[in-house]
N, CA, C and O atoms as a GROMACS GRO file, in nm:
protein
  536
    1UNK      N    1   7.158  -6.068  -6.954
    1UNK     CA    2   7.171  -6.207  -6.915
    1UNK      C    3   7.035  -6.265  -6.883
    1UNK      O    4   6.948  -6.181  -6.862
    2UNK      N    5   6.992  -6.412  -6.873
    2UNK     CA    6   6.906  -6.437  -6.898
    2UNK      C    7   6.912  -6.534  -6.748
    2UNK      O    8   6.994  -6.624  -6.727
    3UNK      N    9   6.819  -6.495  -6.666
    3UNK     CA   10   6.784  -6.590  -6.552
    3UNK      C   11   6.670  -6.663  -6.588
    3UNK      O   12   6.654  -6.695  -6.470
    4UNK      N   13   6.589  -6.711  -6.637
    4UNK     CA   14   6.502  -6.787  -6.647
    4UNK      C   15   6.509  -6.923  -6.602
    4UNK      O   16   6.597  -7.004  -6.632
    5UNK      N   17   6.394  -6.945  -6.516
    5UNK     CA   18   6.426  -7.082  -6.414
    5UNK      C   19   6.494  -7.088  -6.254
    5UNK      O   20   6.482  -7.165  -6.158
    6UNK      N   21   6.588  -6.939  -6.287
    6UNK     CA   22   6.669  -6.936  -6.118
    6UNK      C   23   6.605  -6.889  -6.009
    6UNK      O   24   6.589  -6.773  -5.970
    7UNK      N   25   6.573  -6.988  -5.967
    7UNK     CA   26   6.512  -6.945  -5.854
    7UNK      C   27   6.577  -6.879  -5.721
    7UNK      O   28   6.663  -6.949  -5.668
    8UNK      N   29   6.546  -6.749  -5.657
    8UNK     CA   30   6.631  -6.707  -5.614
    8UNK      C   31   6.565  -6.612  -5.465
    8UNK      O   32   6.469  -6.537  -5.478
    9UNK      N   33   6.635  -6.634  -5.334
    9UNK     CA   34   6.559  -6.579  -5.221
    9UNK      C   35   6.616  -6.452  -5.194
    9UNK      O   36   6.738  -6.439  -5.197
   10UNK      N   37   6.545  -6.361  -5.170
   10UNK     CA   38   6.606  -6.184  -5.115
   10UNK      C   39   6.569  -6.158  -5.043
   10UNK      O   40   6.458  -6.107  -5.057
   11UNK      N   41   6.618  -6.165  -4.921
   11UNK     CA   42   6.610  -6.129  -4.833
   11UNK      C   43   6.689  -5.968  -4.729
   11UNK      O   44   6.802  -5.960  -4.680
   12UNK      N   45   6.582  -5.868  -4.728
   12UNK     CA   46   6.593  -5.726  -4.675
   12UNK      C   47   6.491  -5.692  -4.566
   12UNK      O   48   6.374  -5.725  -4.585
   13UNK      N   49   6.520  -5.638  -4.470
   13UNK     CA   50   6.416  -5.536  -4.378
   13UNK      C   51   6.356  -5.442  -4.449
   13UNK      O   52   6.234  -5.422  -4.447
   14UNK      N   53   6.452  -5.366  -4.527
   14UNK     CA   54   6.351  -5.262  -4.593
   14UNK      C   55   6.281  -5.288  -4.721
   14UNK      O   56   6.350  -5.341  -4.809
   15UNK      N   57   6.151  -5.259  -4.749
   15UNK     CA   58   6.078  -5.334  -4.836
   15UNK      C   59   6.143  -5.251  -4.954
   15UNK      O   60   6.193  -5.311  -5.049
   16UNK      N   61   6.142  -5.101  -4.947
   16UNK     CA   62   6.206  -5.033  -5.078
   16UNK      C   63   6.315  -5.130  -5.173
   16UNK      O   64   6.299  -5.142  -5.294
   17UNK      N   65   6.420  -5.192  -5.103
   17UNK     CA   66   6.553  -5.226  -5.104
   17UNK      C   67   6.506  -5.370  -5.166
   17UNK      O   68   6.535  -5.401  -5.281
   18UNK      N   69   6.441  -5.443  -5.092
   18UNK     CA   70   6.361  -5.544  -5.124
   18UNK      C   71   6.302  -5.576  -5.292
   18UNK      O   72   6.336  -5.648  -5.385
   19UNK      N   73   6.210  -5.491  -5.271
   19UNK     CA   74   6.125  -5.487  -5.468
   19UNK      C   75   6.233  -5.438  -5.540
   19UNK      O   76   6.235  -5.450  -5.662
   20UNK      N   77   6.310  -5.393  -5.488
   20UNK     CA   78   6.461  -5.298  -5.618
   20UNK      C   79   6.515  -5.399  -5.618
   20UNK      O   80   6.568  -5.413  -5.728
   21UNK      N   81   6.538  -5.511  -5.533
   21UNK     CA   82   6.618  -5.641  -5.559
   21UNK      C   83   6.520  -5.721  -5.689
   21UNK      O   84   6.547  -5.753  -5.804
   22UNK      N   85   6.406  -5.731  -5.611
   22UNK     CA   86   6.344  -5.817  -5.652
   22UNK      C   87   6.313  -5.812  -5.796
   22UNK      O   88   6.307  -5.920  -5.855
   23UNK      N   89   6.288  -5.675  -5.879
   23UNK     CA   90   6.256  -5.593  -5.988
   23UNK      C   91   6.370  -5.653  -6.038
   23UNK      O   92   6.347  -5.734  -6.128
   24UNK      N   93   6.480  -5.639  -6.010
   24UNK     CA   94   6.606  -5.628  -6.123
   24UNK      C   95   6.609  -5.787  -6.191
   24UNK      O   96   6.635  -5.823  -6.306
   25UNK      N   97   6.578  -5.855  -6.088
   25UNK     CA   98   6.615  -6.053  -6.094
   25UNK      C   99   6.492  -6.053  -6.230
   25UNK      O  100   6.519  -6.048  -6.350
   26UNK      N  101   6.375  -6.058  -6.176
   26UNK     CA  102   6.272  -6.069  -6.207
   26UNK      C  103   6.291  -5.992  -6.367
   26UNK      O  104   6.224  -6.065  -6.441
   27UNK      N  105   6.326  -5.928  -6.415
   27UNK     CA  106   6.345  -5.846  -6.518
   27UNK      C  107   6.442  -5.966  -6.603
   27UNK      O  108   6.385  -6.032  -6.690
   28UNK      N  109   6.586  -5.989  -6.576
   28UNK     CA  110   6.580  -6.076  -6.641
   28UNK      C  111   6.547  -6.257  -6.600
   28UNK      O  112   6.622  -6.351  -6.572
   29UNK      N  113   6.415  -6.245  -6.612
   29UNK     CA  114   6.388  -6.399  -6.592
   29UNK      C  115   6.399  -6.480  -6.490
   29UNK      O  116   6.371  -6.597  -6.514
   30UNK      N  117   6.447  -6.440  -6.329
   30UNK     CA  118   6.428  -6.484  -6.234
   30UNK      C  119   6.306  -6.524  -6.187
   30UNK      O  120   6.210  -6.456  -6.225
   31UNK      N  121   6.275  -6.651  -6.088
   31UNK     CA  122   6.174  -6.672  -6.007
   31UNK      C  123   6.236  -6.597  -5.879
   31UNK      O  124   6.352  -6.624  -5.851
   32UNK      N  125   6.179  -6.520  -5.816
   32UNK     CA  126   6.228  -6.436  -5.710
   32UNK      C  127   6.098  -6.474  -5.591
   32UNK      O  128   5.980  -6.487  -5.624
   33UNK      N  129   6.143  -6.485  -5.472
   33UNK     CA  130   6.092  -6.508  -5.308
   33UNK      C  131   6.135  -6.426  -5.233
   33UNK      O  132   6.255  -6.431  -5.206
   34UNK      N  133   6.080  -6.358  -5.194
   34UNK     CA  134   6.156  -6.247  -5.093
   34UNK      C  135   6.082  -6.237  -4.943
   34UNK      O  136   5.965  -6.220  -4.909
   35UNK      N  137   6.231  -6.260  -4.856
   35UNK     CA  138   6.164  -6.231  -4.727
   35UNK      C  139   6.226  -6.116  -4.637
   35UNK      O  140   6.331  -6.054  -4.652
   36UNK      N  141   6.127  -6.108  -4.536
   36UNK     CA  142   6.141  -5.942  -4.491
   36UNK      C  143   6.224  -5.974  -4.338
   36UNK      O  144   6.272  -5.884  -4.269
   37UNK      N  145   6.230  -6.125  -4.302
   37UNK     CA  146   6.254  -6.134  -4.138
   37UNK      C  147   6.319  -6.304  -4.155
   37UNK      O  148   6.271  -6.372  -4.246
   38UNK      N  149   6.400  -6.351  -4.086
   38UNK     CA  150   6.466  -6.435  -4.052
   38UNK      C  151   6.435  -6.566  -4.050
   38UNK      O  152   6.505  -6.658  -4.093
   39UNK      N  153   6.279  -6.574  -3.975
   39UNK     CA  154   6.187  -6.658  -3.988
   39UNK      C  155   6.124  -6.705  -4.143
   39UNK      O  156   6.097  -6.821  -4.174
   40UNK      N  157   6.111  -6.598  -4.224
   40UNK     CA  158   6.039  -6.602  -4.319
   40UNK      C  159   6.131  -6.630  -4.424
   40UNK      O  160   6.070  -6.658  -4.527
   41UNK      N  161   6.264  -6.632  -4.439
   41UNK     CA  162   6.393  -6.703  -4.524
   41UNK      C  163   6.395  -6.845  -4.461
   41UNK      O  164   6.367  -6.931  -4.544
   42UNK      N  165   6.417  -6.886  -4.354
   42UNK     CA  166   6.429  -6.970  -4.304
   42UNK      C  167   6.316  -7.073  -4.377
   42UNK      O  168   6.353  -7.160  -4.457
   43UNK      N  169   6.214  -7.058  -4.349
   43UNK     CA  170   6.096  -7.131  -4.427
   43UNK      C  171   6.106  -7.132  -4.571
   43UNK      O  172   6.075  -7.227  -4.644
   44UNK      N  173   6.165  -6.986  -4.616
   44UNK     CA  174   6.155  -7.014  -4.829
   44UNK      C  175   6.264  -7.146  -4.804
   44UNK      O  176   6.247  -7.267  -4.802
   45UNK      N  177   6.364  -7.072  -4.789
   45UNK     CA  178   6.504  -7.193  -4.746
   45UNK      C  179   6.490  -7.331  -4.782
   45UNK      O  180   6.558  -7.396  -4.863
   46UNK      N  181   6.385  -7.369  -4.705
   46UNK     CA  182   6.343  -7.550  -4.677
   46UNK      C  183   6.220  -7.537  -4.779
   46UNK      O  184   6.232  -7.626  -4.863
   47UNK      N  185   6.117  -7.466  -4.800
   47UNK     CA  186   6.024  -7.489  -4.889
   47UNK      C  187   6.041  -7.444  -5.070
   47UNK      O  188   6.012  -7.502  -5.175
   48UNK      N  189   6.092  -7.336  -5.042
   48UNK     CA  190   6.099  -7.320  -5.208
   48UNK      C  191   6.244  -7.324  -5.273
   48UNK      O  192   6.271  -7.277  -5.383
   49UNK      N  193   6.360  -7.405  -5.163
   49UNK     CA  194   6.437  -7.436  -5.217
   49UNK      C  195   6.544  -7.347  -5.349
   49UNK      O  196   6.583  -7.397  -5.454
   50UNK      N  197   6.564  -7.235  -5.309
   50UNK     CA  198   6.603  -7.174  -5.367
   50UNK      C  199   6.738  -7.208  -5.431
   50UNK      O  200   6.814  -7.282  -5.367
   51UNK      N  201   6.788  -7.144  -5.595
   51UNK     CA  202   6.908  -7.198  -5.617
   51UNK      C  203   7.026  -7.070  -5.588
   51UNK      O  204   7.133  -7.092  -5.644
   52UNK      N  205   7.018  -6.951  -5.515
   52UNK     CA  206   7.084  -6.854  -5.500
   52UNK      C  207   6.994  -6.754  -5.368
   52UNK      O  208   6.876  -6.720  -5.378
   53UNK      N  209   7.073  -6.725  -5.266
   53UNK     CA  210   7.038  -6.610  -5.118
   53UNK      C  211   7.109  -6.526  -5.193
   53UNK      O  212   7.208  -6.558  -5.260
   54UNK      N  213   7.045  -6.385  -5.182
   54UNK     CA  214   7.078  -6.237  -5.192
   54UNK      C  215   7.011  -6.180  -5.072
   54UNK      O  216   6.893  -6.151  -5.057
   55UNK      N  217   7.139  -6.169  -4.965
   55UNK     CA  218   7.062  -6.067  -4.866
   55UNK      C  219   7.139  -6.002  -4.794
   55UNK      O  220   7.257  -6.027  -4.773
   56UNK      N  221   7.066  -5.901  -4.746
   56UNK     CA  222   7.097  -5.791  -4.678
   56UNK      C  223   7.212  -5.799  -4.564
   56UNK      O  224   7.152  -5.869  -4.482
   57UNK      N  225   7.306  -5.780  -4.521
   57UNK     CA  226   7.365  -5.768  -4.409
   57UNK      C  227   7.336  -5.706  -4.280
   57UNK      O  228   7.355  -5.768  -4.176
   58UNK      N  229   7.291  -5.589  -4.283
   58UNK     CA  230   7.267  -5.508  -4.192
   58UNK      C  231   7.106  -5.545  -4.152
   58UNK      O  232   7.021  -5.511  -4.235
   59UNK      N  233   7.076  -5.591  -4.071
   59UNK     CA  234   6.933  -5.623  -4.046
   59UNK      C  235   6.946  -5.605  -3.874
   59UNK      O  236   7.036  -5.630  -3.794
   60UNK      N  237   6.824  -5.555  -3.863
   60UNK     CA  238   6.783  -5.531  -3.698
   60UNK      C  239   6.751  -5.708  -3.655
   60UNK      O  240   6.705  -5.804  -3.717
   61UNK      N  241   6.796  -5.690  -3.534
   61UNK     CA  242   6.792  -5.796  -3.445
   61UNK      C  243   6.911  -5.948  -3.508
   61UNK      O  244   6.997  -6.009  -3.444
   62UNK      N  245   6.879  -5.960  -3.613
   62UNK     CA  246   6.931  -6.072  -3.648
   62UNK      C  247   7.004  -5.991  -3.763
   62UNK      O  248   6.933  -5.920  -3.835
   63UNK      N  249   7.135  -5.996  -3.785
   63UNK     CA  250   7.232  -5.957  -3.931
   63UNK      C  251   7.224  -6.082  -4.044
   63UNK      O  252   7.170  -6.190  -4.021
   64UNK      N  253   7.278  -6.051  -4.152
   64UNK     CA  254   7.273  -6.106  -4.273
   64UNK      C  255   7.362  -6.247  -4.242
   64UNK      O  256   7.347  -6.349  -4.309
   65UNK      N  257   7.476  -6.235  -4.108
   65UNK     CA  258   7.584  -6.331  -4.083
   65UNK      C  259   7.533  -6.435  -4.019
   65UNK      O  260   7.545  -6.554  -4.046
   66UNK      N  261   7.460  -6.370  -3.913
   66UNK     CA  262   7.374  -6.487  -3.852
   66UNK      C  263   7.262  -6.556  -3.937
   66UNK      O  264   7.231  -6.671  -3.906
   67UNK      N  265   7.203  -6.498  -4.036
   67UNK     CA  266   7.120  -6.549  -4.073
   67UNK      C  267   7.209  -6.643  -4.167
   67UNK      O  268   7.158  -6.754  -4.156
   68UNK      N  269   7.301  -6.650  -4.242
   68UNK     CA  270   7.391  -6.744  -4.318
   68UNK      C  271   7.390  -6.841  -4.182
   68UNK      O  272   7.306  -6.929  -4.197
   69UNK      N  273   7.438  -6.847  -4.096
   69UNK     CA  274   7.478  -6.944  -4.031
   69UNK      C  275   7.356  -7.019  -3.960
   69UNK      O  276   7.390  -7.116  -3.893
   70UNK      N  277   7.251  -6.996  -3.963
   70UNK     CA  278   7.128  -7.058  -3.907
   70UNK      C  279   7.052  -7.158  -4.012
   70UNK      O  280   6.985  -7.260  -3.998
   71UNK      N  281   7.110  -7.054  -4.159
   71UNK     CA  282   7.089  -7.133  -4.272
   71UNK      C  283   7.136  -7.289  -4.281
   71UNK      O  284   7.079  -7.398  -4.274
   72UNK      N  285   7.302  -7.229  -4.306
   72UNK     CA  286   7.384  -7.349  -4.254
   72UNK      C  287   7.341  -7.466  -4.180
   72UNK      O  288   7.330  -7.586  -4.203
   73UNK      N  289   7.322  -7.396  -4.092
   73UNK     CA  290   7.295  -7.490  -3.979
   73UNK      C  291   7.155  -7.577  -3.993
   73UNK      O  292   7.124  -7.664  -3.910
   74UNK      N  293   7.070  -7.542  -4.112
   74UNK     CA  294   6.974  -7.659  -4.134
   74UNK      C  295   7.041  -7.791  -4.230
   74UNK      O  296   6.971  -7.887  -4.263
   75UNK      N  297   7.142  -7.784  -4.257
   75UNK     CA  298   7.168  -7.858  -4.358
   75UNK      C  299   7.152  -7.881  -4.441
   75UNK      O  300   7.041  -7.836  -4.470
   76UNK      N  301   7.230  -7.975  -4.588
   76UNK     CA  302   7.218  -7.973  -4.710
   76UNK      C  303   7.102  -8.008  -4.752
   76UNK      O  304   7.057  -7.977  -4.862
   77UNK      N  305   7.023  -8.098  -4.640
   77UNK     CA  306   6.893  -8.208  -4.711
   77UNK      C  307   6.804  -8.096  -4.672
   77UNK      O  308   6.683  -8.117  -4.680
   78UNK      N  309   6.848  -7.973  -4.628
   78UNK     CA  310   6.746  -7.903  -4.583
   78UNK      C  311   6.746  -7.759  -4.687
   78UNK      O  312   6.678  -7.658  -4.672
   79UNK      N  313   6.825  -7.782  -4.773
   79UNK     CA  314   6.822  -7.664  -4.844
   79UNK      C  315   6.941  -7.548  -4.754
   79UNK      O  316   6.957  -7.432  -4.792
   80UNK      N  317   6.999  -7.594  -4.658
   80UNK     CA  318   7.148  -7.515  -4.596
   80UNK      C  319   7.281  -7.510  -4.699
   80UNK      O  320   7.389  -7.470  -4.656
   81UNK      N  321   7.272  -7.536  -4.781
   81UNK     CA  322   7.393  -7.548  -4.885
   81UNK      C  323   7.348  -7.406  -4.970
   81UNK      O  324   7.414  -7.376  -5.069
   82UNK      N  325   7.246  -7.332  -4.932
   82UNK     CA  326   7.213  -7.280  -5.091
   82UNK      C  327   7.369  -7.151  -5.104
   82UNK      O  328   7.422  -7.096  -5.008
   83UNK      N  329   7.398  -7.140  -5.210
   83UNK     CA  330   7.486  -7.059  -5.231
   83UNK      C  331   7.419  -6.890  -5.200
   83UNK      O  332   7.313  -6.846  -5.243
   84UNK      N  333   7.513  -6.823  -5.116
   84UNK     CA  334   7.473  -6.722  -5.091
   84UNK      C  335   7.549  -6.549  -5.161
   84UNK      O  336   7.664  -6.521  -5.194
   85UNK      N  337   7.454  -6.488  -5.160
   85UNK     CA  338   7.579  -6.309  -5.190
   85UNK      C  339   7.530  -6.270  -5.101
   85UNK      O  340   7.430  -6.317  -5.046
   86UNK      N  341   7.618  -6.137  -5.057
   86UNK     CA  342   7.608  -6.066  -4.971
   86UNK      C  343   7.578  -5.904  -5.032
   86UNK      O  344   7.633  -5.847  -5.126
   87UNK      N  345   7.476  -5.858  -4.943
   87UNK     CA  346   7.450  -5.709  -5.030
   87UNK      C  347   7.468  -5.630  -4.871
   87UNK      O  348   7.432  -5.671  -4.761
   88UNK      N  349   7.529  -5.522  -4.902
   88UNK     CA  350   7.576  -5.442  -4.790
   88UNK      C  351   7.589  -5.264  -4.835
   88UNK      O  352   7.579  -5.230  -4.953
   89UNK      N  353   7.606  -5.191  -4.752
   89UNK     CA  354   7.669  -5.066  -4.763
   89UNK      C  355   7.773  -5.031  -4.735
   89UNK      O  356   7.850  -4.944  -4.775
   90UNK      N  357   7.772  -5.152  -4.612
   90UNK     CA  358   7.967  -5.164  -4.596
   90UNK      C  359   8.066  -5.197  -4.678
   90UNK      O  360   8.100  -5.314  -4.694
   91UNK      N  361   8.123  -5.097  -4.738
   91UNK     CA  362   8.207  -5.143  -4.908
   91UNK      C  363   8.324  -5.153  -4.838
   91UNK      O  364   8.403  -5.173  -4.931
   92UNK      N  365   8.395  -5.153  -4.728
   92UNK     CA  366   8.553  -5.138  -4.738
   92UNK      C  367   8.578  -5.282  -4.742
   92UNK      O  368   8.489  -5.366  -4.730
   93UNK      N  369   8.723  -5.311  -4.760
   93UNK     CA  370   8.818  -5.407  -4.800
   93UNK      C  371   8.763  -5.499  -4.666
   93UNK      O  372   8.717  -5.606  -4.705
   94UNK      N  373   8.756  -5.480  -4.498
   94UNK     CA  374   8.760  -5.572  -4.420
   94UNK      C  375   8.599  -5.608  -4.398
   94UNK      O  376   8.568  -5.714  -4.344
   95UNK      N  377   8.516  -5.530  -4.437
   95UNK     CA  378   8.343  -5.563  -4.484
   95UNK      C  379   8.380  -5.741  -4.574
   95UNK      O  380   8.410  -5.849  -4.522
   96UNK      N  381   8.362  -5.710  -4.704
   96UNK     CA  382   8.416  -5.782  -4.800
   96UNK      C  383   8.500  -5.903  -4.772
   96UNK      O  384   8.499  -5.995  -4.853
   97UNK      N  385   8.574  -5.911  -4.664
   97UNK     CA  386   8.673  -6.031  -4.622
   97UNK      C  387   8.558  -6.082  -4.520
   97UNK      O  388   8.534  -6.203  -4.520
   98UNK      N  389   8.499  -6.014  -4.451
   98UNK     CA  390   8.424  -6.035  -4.352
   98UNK      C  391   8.317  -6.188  -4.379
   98UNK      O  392   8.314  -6.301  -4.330
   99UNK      N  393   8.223  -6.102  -4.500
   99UNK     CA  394   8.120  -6.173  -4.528
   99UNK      C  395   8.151  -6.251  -4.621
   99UNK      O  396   8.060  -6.316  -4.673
  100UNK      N  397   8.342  -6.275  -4.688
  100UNK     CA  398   8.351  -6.405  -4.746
  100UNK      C  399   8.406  -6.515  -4.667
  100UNK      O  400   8.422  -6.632  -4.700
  101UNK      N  401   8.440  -6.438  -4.519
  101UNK     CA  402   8.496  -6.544  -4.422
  101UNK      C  403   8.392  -6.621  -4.340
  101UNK      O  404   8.410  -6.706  -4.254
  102UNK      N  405   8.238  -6.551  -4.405
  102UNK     CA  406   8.145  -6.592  -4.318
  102UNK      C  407   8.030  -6.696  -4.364
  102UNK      O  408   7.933  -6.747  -4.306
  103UNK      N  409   8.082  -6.705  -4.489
  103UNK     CA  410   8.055  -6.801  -4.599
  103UNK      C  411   7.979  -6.772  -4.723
  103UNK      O  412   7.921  -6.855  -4.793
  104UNK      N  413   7.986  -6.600  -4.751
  104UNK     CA  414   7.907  -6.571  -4.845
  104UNK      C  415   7.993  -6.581  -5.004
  104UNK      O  416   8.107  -6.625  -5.014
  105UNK      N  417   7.948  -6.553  -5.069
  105UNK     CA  418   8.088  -6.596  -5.207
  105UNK      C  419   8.103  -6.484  -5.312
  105UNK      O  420   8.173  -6.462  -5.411
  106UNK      N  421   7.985  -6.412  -5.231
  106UNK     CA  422   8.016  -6.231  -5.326
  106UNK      C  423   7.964  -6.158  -5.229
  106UNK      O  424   7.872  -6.201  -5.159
  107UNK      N  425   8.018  -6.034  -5.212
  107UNK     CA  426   7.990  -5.882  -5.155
  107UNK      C  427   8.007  -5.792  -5.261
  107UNK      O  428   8.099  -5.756  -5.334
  108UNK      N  429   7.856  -5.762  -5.239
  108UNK     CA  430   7.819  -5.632  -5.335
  108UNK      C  431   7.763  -5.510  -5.273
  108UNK      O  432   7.654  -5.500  -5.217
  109UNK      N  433   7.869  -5.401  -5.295
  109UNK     CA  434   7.790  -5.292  -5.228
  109UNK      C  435   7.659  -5.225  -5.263
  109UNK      O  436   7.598  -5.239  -5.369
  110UNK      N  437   7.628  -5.161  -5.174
  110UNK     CA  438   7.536  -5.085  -5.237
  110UNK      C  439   7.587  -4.958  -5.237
  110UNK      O  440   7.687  -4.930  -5.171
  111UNK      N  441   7.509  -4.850  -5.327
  111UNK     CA  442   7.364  -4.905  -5.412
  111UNK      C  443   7.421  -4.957  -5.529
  111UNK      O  444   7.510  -4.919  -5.604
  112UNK      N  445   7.345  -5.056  -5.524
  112UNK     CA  446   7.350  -5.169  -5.671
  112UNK      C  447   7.344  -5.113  -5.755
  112UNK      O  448   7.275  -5.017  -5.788
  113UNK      N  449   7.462  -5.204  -5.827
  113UNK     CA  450   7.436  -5.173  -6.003
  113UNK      C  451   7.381  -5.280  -6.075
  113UNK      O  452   7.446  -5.381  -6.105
  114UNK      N  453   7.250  -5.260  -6.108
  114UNK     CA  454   7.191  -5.424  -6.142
  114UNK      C  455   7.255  -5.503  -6.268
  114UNK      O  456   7.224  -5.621  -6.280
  115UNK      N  457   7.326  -5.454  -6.344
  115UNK     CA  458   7.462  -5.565  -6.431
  115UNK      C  459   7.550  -5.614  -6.311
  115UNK      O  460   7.566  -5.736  -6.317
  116UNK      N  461   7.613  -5.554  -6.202
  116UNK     CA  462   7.672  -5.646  -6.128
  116UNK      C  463   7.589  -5.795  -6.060
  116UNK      O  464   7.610  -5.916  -6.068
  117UNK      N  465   7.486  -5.705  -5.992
  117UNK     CA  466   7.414  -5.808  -5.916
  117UNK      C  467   7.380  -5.888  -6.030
  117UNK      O  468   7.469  -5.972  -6.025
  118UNK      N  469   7.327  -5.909  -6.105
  118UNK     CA  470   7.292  -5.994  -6.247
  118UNK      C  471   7.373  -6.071  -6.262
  118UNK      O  472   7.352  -6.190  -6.242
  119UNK      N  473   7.496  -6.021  -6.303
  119UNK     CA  474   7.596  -6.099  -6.357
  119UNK      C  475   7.661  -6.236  -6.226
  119UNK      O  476   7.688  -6.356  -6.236
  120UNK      N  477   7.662  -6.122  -6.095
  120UNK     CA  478   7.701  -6.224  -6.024
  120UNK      C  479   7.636  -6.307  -5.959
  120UNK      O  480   7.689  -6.368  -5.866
  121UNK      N  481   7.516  -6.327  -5.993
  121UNK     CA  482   7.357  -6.385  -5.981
  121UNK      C  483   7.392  -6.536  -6.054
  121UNK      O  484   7.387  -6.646  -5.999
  122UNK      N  485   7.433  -6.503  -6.206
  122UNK     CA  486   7.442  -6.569  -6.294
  122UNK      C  487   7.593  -6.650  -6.263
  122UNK      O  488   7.576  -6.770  -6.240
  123UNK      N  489   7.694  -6.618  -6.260
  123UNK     CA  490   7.785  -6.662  -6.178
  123UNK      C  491   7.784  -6.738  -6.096
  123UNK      O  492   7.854  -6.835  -6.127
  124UNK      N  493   7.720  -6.751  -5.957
  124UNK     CA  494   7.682  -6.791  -5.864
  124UNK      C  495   7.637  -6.933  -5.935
  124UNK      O  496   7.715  -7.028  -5.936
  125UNK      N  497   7.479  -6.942  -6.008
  125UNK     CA  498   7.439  -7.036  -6.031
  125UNK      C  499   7.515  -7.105  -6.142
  125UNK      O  500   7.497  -7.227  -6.142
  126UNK      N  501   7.583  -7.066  -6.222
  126UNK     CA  502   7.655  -7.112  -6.338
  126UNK      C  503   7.772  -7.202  -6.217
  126UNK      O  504   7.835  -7.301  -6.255
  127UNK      N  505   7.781  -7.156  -6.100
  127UNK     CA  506   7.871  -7.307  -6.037
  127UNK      C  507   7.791  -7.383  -5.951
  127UNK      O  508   7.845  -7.456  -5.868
  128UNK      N  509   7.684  -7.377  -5.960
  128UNK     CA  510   7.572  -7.481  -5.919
  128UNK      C  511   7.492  -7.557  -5.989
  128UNK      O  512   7.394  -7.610  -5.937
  129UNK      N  513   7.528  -7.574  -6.143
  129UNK     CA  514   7.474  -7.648  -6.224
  129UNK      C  515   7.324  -7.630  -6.262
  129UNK      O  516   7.251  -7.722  -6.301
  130UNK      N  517   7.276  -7.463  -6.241
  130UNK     CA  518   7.125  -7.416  -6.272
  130UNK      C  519   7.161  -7.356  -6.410
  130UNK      O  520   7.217  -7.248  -6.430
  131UNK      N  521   7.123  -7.437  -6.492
  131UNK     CA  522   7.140  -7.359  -6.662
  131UNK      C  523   7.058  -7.225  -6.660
  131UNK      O  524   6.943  -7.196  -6.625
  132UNK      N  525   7.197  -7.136  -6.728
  132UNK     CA  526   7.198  -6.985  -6.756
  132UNK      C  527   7.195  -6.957  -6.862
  132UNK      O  528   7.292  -7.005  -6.920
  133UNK      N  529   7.114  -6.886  -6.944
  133UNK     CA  530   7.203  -6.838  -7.080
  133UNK      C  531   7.181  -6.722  -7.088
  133UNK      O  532   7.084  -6.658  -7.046
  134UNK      N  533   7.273  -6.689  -7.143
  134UNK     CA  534   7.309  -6.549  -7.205
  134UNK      C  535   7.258  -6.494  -7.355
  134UNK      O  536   7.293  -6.382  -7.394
   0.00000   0.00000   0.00000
């Protein structure tokens, strides 16, 4: 699949987890931003305006939930609308309800299979009006 043009924020604590995100987007044709801390999404967020969040759940001090909702909470003119996934290790059924009740619109476990994350990358923006092709 072909991301070219999607611009897209990843946000992880661990940098390993991080460039393995970042590698896969970037491979097909993503613009990829990646931040390591709460603060530093928060700022891509409003500045580089991303058209898709991929991030981590499990994060020290601040989780992946709160950070959706702080997002949120800047608003649409602020880049708070951006459509988000959720990447986790927590695979069970109430994980998954969790982080779609929390406003994310995919949970993907880990470890990734980069055709999923791809595809649902592409997905994601294919209902946000960021031309995809395949």
């Amino acid at each position: 699949m072909d991301l070219t043009g999607v611009k897209v924020l990843v946000v992880d604590d661990n940098g390993d987890a991080r460039m393995l995100v970042q590698r896969m987007l970037e491979g097909c044709g993503a613009i990829v931003t990646t931040a390591a801390t709460v603060g530093d999404a928060l700022f891509a967020v409003e500045h580089v305006r991303p058209h898709v969040l991929v991030s981590d759940v499990a994060m020290p001090e601040v989780d992946g939930y709160e950070l959706l909702r702080r997002i949120r909470a800047l608003g649409q003119s602020r880049g708070g609308g951006v459509p988000a996934i959720a990447l986790t290790a927590f695979a069970r059924s109430e994980d998954r309800l969790r982080a779609l009740r929390a406003g994310f619109l995919h949970h993907i476990a880990k470890p990734l299979e980069p055709s999923q994350l791809v595809a649902t990358v592409a997905s994601v923006v294919g209902r946000t009006g960021v031309p995809v092709r395949e």
